[in-house]
Every structure is written in structure tokens, then in C-alpha cells.
C-alpha positions in Angstrom: 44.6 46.1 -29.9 43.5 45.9 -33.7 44.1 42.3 -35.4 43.7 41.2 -39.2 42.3 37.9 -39.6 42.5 36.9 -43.5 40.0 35.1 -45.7 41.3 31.5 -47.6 40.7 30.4 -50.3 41.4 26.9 -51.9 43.8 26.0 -54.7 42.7 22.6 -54.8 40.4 20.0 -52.3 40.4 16.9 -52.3 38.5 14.0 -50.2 41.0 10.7 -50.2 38.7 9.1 -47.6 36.5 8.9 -44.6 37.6 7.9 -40.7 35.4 6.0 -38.9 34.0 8.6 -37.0 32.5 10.0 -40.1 35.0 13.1 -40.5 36.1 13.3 -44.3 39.8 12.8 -45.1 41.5 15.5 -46.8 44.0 16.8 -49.1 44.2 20.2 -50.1 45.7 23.3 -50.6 44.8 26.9 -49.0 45.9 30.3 -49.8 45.6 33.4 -47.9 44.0 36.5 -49.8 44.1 39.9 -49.0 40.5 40.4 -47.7 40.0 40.4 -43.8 38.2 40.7 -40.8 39.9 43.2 -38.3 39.0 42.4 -34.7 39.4 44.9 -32.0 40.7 43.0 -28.6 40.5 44.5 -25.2 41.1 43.0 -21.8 38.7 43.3 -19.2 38.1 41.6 -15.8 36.4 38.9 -16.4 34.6 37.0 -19.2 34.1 37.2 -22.7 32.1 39.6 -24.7 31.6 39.9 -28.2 29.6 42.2 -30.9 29.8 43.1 -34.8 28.9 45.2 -37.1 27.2 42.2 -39.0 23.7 41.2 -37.5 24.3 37.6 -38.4 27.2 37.3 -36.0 25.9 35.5 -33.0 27.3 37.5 -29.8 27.5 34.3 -27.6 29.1 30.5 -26.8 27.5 30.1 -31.1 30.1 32.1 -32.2 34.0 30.7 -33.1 35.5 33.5 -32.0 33.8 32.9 -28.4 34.3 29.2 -28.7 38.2 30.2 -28.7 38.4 32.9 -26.1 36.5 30.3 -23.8 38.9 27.5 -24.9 42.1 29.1 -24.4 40.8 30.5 -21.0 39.9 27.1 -19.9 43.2 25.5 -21.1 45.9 28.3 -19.3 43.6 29.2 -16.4 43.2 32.7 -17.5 41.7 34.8 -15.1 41.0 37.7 -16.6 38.2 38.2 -20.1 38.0 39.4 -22.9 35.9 42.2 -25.0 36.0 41.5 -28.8 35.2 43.6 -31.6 34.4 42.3 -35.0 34.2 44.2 -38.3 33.2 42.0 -40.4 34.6 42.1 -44.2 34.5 38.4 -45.2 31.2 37.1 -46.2 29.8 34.8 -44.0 28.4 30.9 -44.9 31.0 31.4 -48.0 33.9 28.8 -47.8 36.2 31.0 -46.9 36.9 29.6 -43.6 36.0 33.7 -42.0 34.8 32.1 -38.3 38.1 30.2 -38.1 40.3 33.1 -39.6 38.5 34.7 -36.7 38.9 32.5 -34.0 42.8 31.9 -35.2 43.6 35.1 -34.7 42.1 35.4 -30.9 43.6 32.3 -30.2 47.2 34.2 -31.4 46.4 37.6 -29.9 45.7 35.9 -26.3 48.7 33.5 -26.6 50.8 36.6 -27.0 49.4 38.4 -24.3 49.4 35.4 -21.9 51.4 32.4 -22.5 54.1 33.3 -25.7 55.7 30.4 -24.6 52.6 28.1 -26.4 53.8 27.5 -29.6 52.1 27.3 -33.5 52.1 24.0 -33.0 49.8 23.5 -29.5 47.6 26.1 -30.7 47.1 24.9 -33.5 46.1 21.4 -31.5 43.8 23.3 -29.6 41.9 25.3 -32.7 41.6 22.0 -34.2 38.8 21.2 -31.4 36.8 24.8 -32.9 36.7 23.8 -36.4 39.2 21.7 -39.2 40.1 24.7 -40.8 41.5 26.6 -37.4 45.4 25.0 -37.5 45.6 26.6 -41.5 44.3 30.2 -39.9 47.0 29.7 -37.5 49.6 28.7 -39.9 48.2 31.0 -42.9 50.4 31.7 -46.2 50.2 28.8 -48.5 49.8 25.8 -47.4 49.3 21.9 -48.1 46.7 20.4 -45.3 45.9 17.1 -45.1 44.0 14.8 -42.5 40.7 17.0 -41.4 42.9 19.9 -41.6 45.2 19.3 -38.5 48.4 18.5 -40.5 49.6 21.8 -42.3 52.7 21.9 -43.8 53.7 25.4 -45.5 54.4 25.6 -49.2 56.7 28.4 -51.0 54.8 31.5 -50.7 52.5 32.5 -53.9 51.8 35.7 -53.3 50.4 38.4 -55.4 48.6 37.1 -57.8 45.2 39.2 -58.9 41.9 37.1 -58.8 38.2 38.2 -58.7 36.1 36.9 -55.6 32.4 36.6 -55.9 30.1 35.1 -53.3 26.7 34.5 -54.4 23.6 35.8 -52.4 23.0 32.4 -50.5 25.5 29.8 -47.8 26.0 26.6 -48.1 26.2 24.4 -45.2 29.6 22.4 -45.1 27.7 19.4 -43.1 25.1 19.0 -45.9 27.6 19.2 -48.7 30.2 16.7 -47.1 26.6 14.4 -46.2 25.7 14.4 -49.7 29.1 13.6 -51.1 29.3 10.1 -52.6 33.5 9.2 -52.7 33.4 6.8 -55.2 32.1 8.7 -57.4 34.4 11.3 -58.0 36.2 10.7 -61.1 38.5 13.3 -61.4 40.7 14.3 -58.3 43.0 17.2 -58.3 47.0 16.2 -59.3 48.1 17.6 -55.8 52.0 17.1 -56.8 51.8 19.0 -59.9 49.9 22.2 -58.1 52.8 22.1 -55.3 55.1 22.2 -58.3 53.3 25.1 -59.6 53.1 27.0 -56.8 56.7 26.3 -55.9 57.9 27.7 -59.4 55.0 30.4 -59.0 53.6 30.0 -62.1 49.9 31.0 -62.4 48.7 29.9 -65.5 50.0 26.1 -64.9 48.3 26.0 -61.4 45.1 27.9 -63.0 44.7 25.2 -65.6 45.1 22.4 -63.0 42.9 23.5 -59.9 40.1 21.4 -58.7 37.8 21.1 -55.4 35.7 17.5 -55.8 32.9 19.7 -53.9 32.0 21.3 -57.1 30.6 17.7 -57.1 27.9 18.5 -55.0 27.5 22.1 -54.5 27.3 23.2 -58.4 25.0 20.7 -58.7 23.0 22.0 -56.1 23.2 25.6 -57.5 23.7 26.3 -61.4 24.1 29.5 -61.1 27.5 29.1 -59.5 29.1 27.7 -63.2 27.6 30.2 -64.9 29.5 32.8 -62.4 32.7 30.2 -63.5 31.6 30.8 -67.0 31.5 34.4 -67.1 34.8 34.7 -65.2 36.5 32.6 -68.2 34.5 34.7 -70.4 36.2 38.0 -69.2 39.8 36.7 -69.3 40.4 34.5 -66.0 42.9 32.1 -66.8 41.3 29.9 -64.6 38.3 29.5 -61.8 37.7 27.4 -59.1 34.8 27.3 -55.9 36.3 27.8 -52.7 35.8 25.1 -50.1 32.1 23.8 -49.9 31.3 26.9 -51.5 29.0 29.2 -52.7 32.0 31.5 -53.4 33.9 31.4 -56.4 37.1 32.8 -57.6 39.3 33.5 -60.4 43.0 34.3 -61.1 44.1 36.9 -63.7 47.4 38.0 -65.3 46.4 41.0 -66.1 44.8 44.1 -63.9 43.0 45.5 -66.9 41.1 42.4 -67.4 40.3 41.9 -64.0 38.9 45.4 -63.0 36.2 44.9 -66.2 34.9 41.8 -64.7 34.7 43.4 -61.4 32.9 46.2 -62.9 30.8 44.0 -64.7 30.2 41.4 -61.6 29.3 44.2 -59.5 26.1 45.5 -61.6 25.7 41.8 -61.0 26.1 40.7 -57.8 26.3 42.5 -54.2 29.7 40.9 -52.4 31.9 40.5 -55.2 35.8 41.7 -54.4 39.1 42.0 -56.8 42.1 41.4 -54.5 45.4 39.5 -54.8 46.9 36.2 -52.4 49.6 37.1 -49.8 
């Protein structure tokens, strides 16, 4: 069985607080893009087993995807395993939440061959204990999350819009970025109300102009090179750019295909992972 698991990106993130526990409060939106992993599932007698054609990809208990074949095996007494195959298209360490798009979509594929009667919303209850992103994979489309990620509620779809994706040639770790995030600091938060309005009316350039993630905060200050790549998106037309979750990867929406194929010619000479693809 062949699966698609798609990339996210995010429209807007914002942190409203902090639990006691130390896990950042959330509010933000995601939006699915048209760049995916597509894992090959088979069943086999017994346990799981994993391998990629990326070499980073850990082939063990490391790995999301493993993490949520041994979960949902755990949690329905599933007796049989699992053999996974993962080609690997989204860059990894990039913000755009790849592992759990991964793990979301084993989670789906074994609650359809096992127990259909699980619904969105338990698996999403269980992906939330792989990683905070997990319940959006599930969910996909467009969507407003809030919480640390466990409370998705879907927005009007806004799909098809053209944007250039470039992911720098260096990760970020989320953990560090979040640790080095000072709250009350942040002086300018995104206007959640007026994105959903945006998206719900679909139009691109009042959601371009009005996009921000407070993690620029930290992980642009980190690495300069990642506003110049924001700066030369501008520069060739983008009607707006924005980093994708804790970063490094950075996007922009165009209006216009013409426009955006130069930039990816030009980003390409440039840079190694760089993608021009629309939102679904």
C-alpha cells in the first residue's frame, strides 16, 4: 500500500503563553502544501521495520514513524507488524512538521486496516503523545490549532495558491528555539481573526501582507541569512514571506506563475532544496 503524507507550512504562529509543565501555548494556523513523503506499508507477522532512502532517517524506536506503529500496536493489541518504506521528499529538521506528517499517516493507514471504527478524533489523542504537530497531520487542510497543537479546528479550504519553498542548508532544533524564546518580549503578534477572515474569503494578498510566526524572534536572529532569503523573495515578486514553524525553511506566496518560476530558477543556482508548489 503506497500513502502520501504532506508537508505544512504555517500561515501564522503564535505563542499566547506557557503551562506549567513548560510546553508553550499556541495559536496558529497550518496549511497543507503539495510536497510529500510517500510511504510504502506492508504487513508482516510481527514487529515493525522501517528504512529510507534518506541516510538521516533513523530506522529504529528514534524515528516518529516507529514511535506510531509501536503506539497504535500497544493501544489496539495488534498482533501482527509492520514493514515501512519511506521516500523521503520533505527536508528534514525544516519546520515543516515531515516526522509527524509521517507518523500521521501510519497512524491512518493502520487505523484503516485494523480498527476503522477509531475515529479523527482518538487518533488524533493518541498522535498528540508522538509530537504537538501529529493531531494537524491527521486533520490536514487548513486549519486553526491552538493549545500545544491538540485542539484543531478546520478552516475554509485555501487551496491553490503558488508559493516558493526554500530550506536552507542547516536545522534548527524546535527545543532550543522555544528555550530561547523570551514571551514578553514579543511585540508584535499575528491578528489571528483577520488571517481566518482572509483565508475564509480566500484572498491571498490580504493574508500575505498580515502573516507572522513570533519564532522569526529567535530563529532569524540566530541565522541572518534566512531574511535575506525573505528579502530576495520580496525582491522577485512574492507578495508576501513568512518562516515556517521554528524554521530554517522559508516561504513565499505569488499571484503569478511567471514570477514565481524566475525566483525558483534563480533560488536554485542558489540553494540545494528549494521547491515551487501550490497549498491543497
Amino acid at each position: 500500500m503506497l500513502v502520501k503524507a504532506y508537508a505544512k507550512i504555517n500561515l501564522s504562529l503564535d505563542v499566547v503563553g506557557k503551562r506549567e509543565d513548560g510546553y508553550h501555548l499556541l495559536k496558529m494556523i497550518m496549511q497543507n502544501i503539495d510536497l510529500y513523503d510517500v510511504l510504502k506499508v506492508d504487513e508482516i507477522k510481527t514487529g515493525i521495520q522501517i528504512c529510507s532512502n534518506n541516510r538521516y532517517i533513523p530506522s529504529d524506536k528514534r524515528n516518529l514513524v516507529y514511535k506510531a506503529a509501536k503506539l497504535f500496536i500497544d493501544k489496539y493489541n495488534i498482533k501482527n507488524g509492520i514493514s515501512i518504506n519511506i521516500d523521503k521528499n520533505i527536508p528534514v529538521s525544516a519546520g515543516l512538521a515531515g516526522g509527524s506528517a509521517d507518523a500521521s499517516a501510519i497512524l491512518k493507514v493502520m487505523r484503516n486496516i485494523y480498527t476503522p471504527e477509531v475515529s479523527d478524533k482518538e487518533l488524533s489523542e493518541l498522535g498528540l503523545n508522538i509530537g504537538a504537530d501529529v493531531p494537524y497531520c491527521i486533520i490536514g487542510g487548513t486549519a486553526l490549532c491552538q493549545g500545544i497543537g491538540e485542539k484543531v479546528t478546520p478552516l475554509r479550504p485555501f487551496r491553490n495558491h503558488i508559493l516558493i519553498l526554500i530550506k536552507p542548508p542547516f536545522g534548527v532544533s524546535t527545543a532550543e528555539v522555544y528555550k530561547d524564546l523570551d514571551i514578553s518580549k514579543i511585540k508584535r503578534h499575528p491578528n489571528t481573526e483577520i488571517l481566518i477572515d482572509a483565508v475564509n474569503k480566500s484572498k491571498l494578498e490580504m493574508l500575505s501582507k498580515n502573516m507572522k510566526n513570533v519564532l522569526e524572534n529567535v530563529t532569524l536572529k540566530k541565522y541572518p541569512i534566512l531574511r535575506k532569503i525573505k528579502s530576495d523573495l520580496i525582491n522577485f515578486g512574492a507578495v508576501g514571506s513568512l518562516m515556517s514553524g521554528s524554521g530554517p525553511s522559508i516561504f513565499a506566496f505569488f499571484d503569478d506563475m511567471v514570477k514565481a518560476q524566475k525566483c525558483y530558477d534563480n533560488m536554485k543556482t542558489r540553494y540545494r532544496e528549494v521547491f515551487i508548489t501550490r497549498t491543497i
